[in-house]
C-alpha positions as CSV (number, residue, x, y, z in Angstrom):
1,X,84.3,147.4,71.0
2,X,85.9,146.0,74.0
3,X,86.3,142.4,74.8
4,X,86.0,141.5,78.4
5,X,87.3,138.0,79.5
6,X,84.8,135.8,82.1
7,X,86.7,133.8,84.2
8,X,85.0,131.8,87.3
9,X,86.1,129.1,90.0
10,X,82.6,127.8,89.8
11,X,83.1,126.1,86.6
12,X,85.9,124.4,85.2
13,X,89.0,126.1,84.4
14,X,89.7,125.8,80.5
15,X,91.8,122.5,79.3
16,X,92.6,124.5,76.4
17,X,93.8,127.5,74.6
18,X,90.3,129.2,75.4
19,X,88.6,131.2,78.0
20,X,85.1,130.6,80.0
21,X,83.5,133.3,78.0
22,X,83.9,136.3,76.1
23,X,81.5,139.5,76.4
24,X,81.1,141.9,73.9
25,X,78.7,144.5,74.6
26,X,76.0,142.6,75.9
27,X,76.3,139.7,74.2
28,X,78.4,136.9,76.0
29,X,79.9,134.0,74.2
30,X,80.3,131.1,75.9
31,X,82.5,128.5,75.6
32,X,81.4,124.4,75.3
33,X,81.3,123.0,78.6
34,X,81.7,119.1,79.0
35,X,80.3,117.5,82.6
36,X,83.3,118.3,84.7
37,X,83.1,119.2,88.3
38,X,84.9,122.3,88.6
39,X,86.5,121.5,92.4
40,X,88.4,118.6,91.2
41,X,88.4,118.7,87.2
42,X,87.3,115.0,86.8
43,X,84.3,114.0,84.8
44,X,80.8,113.5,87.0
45,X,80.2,110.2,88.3
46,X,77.3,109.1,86.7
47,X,74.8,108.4,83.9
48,X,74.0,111.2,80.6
49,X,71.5,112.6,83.0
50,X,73.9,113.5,85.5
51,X,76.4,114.8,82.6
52,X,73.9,116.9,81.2
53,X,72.7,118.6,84.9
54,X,76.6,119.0,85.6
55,X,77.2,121.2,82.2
56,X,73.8,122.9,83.0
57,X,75.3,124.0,86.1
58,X,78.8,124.8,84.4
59,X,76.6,126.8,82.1
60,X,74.9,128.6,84.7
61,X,78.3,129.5,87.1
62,X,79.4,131.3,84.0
63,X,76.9,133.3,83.1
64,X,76.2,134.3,86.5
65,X,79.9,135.1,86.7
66,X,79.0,137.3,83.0
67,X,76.4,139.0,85.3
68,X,73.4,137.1,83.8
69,X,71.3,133.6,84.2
70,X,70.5,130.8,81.8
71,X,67.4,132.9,81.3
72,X,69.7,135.1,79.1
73,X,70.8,132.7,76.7
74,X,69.7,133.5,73.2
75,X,71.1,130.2,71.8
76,X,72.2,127.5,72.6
77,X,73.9,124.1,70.7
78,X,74.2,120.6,72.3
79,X,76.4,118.0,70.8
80,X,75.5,114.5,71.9
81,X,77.7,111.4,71.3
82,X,74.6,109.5,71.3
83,X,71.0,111.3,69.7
84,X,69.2,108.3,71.3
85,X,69.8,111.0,74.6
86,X,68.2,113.7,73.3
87,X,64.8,113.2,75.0
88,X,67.0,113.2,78.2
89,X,68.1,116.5,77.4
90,X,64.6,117.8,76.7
91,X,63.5,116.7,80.3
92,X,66.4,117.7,82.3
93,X,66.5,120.9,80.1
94,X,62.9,122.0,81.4
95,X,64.3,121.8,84.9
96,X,66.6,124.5,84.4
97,X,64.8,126.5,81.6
98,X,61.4,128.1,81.2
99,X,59.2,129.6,78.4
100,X,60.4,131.5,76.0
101,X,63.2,129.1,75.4
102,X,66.7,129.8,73.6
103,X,66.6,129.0,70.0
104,X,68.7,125.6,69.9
105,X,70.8,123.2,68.2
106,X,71.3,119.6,68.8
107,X,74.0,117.8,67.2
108,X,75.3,114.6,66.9
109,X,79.4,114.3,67.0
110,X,81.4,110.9,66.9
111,X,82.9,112.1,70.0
112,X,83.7,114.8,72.7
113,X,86.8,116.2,75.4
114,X,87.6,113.2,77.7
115,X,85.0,111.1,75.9
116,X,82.0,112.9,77.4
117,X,78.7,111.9,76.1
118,X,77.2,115.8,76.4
119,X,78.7,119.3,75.5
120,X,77.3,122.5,75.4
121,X,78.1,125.9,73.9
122,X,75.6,129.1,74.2
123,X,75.4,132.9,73.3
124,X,73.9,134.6,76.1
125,X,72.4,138.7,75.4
126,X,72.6,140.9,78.8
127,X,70.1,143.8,79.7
């Protein structure tokens, strides 16, 4: 099966040796997104709530650009720096999600790219 590369200005250009997100079929994978703003590549000014609503909307650029919405994601993982923010996560994550949700992971790492306190990863199924 084909692979077909999704690539979008809306969300920050890779600092790696990775692309935005890979579709297969219709299932589209991904790749973690950490609370940068896309125009300038800098992390958000803010608090964890604003991290988390900037990789939300990272999140969302790319899947629109895969030709869905964050309605399409299947799963999704979070990795927090700090668990004592995953309530935060839950409330800002109903502002962008609705019933049924994606089946989720949330996971606590010692630390993330350019000492973010919030990354995300998701698999996203099309049609």
């Amino acid at each position: 099966m084909a692979r077909e590369i999704i690539a979008t200005d809306k969300a920050p250009q890779a600092i790696g040796t990775y692309s935005q997100a890979v579709k297969t079929g219709n299932t589209v994978y991904m790749s973690g997104q950490i609370p940068l703003v896309p125009e300038t590549m800098e992390m958000v000014d803010g608090d964890i709530e604003q991290q988390i609503r900037r990789v939300f909307d990272n999140l969302s650029a790319v899947a629109e650009a895969a030709g869905g919405s964050l309605a399409d994601i299947a799963k999704l993982n979070i990795f927090l720096t700090d668990l004592g923010n995953f309530a935060r996560v839950n409330e800002v994550m109903a502002e962008y999600f609705s019933q049924p949700y994606p089946a989720r992971a949330a996971i606590g790492v010692a630390s993330l790219p350019k000492d973010a306190g919030v990354e995300m990863d998701a698999v996203m199924e099309l049609g």
